[in-house]
C-alpha positions in Angstrom: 125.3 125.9 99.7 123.6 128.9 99.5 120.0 130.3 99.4 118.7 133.7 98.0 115.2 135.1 99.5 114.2 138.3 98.8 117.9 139.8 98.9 118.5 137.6 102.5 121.6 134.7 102.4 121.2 131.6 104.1 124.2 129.4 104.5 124.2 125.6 105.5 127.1 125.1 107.3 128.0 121.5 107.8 129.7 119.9 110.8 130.0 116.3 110.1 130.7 115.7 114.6 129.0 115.3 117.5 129.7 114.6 120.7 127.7 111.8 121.5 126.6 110.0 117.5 129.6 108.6 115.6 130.1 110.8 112.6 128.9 108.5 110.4 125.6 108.3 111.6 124.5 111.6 111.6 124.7 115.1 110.4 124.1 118.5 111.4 122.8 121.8 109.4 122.8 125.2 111.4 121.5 127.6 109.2 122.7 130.7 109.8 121.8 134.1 108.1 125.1 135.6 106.7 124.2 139.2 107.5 123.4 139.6 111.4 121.6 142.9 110.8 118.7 140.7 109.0 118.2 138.3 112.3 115.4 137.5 113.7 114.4 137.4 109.9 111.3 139.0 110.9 110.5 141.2 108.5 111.2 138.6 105.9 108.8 135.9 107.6 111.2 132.8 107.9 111.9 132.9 111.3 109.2 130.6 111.9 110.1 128.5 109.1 113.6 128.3 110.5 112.1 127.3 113.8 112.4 131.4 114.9 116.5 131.6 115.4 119.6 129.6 113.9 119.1 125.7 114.7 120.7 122.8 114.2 118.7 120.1 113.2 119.9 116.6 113.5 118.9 114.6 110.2 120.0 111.0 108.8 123.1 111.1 107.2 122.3 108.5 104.2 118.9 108.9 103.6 116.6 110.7 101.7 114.8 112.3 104.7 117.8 114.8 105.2 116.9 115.8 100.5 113.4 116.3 101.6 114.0 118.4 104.5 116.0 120.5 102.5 113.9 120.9 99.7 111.2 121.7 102.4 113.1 124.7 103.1 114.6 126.0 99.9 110.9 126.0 98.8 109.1 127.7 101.9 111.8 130.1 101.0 111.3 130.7 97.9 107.7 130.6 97.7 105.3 133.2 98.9 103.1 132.2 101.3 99.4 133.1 102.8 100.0 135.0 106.0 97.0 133.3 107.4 98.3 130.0 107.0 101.5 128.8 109.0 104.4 127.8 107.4 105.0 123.7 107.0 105.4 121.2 104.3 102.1 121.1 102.5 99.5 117.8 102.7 96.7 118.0 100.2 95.8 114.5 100.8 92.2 113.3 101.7 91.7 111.2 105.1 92.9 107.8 106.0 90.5 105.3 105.5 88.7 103.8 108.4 90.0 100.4 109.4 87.2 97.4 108.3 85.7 95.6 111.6 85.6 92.8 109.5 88.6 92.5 107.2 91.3 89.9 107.4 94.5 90.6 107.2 96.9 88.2 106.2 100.4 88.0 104.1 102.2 85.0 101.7 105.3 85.5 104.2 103.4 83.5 106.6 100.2 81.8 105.5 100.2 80.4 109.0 99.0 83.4 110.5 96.7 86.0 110.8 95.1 89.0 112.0 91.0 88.6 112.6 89.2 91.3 114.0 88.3 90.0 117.3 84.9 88.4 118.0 83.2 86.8 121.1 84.5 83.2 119.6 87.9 83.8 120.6 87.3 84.1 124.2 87.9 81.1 125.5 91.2 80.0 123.6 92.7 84.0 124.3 92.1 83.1 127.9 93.9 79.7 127.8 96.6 81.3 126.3 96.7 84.3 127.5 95.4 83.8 131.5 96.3 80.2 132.5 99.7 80.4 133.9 101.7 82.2 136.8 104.1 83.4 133.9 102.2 85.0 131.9 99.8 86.8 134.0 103.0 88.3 135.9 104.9 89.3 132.3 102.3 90.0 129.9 99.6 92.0 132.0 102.1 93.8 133.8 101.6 96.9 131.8 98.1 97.1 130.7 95.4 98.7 132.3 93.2 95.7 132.7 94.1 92.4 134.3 95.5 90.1 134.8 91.9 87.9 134.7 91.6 84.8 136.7 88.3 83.7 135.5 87.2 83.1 132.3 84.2 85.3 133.8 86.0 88.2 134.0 88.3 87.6 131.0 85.0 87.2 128.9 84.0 90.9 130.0 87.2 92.7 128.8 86.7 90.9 125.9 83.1 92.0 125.5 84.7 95.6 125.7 87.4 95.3 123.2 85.3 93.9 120.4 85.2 96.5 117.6 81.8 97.7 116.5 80.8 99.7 113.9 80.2 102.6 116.2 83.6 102.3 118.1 85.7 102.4 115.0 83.8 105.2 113.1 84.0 107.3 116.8 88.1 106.8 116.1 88.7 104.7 119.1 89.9 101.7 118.0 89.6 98.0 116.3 91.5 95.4 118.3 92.7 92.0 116.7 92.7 88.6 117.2 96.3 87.1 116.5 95.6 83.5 114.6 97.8 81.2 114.4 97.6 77.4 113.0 101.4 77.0 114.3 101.4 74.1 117.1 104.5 75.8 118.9 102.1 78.9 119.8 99.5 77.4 121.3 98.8 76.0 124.5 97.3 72.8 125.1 94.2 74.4 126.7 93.7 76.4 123.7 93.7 74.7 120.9 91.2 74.8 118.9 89.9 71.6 116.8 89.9 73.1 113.3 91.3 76.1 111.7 93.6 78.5 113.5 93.7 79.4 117.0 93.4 82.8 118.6 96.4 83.3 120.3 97.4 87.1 121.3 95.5 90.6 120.6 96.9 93.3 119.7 94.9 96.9 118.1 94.7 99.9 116.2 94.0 102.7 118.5 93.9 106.8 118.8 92.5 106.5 114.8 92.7 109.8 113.4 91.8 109.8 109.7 91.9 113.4 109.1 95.8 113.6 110.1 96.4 110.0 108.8 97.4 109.1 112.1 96.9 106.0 114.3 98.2 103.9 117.4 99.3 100.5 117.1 99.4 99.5 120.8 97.2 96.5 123.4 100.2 94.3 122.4 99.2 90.7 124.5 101.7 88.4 123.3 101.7 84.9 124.8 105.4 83.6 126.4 105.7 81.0 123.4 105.1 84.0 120.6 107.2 86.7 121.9 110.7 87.4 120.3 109.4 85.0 117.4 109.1 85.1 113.5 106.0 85.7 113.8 105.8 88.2 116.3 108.1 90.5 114.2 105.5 89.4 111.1 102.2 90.6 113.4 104.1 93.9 113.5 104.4 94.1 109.6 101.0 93.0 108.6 99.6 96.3 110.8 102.0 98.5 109.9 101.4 97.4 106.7 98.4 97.3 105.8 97.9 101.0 107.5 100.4 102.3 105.2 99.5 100.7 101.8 96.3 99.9 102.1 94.5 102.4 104.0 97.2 105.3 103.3 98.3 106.3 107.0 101.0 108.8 107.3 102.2 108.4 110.7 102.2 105.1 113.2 102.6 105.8 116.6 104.2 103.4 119.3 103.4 104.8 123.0 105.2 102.3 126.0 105.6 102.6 129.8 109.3 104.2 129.7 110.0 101.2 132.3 108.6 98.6 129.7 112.0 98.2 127.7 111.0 95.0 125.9 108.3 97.5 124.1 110.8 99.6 123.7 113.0 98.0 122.5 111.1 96.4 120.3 109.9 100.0 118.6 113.3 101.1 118.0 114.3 97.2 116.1 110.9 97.9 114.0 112.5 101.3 112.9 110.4 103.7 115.2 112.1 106.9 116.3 112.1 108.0 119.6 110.3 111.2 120.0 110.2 112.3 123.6 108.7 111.6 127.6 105.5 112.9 128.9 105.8 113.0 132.1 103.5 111.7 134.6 101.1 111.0 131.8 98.7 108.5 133.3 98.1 106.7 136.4 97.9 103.3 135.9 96.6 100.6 138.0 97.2 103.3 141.2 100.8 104.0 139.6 101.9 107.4 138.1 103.1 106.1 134.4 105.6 108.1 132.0 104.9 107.6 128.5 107.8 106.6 125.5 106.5 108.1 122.2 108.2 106.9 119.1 106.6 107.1 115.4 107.5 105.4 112.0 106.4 107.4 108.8 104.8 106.3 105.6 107.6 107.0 103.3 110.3 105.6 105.8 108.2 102.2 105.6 107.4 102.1 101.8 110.9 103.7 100.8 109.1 106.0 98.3 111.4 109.2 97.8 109.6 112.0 96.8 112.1 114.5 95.6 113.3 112.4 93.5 113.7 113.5 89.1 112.5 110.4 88.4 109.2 110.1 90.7 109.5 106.0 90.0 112.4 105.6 92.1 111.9 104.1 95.0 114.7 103.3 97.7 114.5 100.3 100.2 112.5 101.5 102.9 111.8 99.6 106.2 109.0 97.4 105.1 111.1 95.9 102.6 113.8 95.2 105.0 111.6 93.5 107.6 110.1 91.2 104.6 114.2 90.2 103.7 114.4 89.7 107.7 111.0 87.5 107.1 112.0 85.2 104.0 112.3 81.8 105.1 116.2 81.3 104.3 117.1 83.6 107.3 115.8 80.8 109.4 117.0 77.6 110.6 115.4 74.4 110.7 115.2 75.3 114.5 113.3 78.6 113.4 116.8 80.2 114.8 117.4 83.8 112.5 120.8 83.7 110.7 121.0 87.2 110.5 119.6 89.8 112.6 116.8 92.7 111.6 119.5 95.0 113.1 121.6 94.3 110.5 119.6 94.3 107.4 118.8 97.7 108.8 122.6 99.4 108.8 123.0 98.0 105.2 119.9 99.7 104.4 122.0 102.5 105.4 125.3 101.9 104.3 
């Protein structure tokens, strides 16, 4: 394949190996300029574009991620540009919308849960669940900032703190969540509440940045009895979710402790892409921390392709694969899944 700018050849060359990612898997484009005596490609102002000498950049072999990438190029190509303004693939969209402190957020997949915006209320049932055993103070406070809390006292206070506010959510901090559940195998004796569902687990929206239709999804406090559930896969969904479709976020960030690998983990099953280390990035609770980033984007979630002729077609994106994961008949009467989210992943990509 060939492009023409301005009397300059571009060739993709192809390699279809790698040394460490099965051929299958994974594809590389260097792109090269055919006539040395043109490189850098300065004076034709695509060096930047091209990432300022011949790359390789490793793209998705099936998907339509590699098309768009592609199309990103033959067009900054092609097109002439403002000098003032950097080279990139163009966003004319408006901001994100800002998340509601009071909105609900729930899902037919599992009418048995919820996420509430968290409120004073829930104290005393988060605590029971969340504070009340050897366990879970040891595994789920291990990498947070606060806690673990040994009194309800002092539990109540980090609550107070996390409740979202107006003023907190406009600022772009965050709006944390209760996690309700009306499920008897997800809550403790000591926390159930008489009527209704019972707050079980928080989890947030944080580092809200509506202008670059970006946000955090992070503060994951699972109790022991809803980790590597159902419906700790479905809590995932409804944020991701609801960011994407109904308040039009581009980008989802996932940020772990590098030594937390069942956060990890757990990003890279959702379909988040690892995306680098930073170093010595906080100290947490006396402890020099190095940050995992990964992020999920909006049209890997939704599937929408946008290069396509027909701007209706839509591929299955990740969304739709965790609701097949979701449905009901990949479960057991135990609540056992019959068939792995791994797996309805690769035949996405097959």
């Amino acid at each position: 394949m060939k492009l023409q700018q301005r009397g300059l050849e571009l060739l993709l060359v192809c390699h279809q190996h790698s040394s460490s990612i099965p051929s299958h898997e994974c594809i590389f484009l260097n792109l090269l300029p055919l006539d040395d005596s043109h490189h850098p490609l300065s004076s034709h102002n695509i060096n930047s574009v091209l990432l300022c000498k011949p790359t390789s950049l490793l793209l998705t072999q099936s998907s339509r991620f590699r098309t768009s990438y592609l199309r990103y190029l033959t067009m900054s190509m092609l097109e002439s540009r403002n000098p003032y303004i950097p080279p990139g693939i163009p966003c004319n969209r408006p901001p994100a919308l800002t998340p509601s402190p009071t909105q609900r957020i729930t899902s037919p997949l599992c009418p048995g849960l919820s996420l509430v915006p968290l409120e004073k209320s829930h104290t005393e049932s988060l605590y029971a669940n969340l504070c009340t055993t050897p366990e879970n103070n040891e595994k789920i406070w291990l990498y947070i900032p606060r806690g673990p809390f040994h009194n309800l006292a002092e539990f109540s206070s980090f609550i107070d703190s996390a409740i979202p506010t107006e003023d907190n959510v406009s600022a772009n901090e965050y709006i944390t969540y209760a996690i309700i559940s009306s499920s008897d195998g997800h809550v403790s004796n000591q926390g159930r509440e008489k009527s209704g569902g019972t707050a079980i687990g928080l989890i947030r929206y944080l580092n809200i940045r509506r202008a670059h239709l970006s946000l955090e999804i992070g503060m994951v406090l699972f109790p022991l009895t809803l980790q590597r559930t159902r419906e700790s896969t479905l809590t995932f969904y409804l944020l991701i979710d609801h960011a994407v479709r109904n308040l039009s976020y581009e980008r989802i960030e996932w940020k772990a402790n590098v030594l937390n690998t069942p956060s990890v983990k757990c990003a890279l099953r959702l379909g988040f892409k690892y995306e680098g280390l930073f170093r010595r990035h906080w100290v947490v609770k006396g402890v020099w921390r190095d940050t995992w980033w990964a992020s999920l984007l909006a049209d890997e979630w939704t599937g929408e392709d946008a290069d396509a002729d027909d701007k209706g077609k839509m591929a299955k994106g990740l969304g739709r694969v965790v609701e097949e994961w979701l449905e009901e008949g990949n479960f057991d009467s135990e609540g056992r899944q019959r068939k792995r989210l791994e797996e309805f992943r690769e035949e996405m990509n097959d």
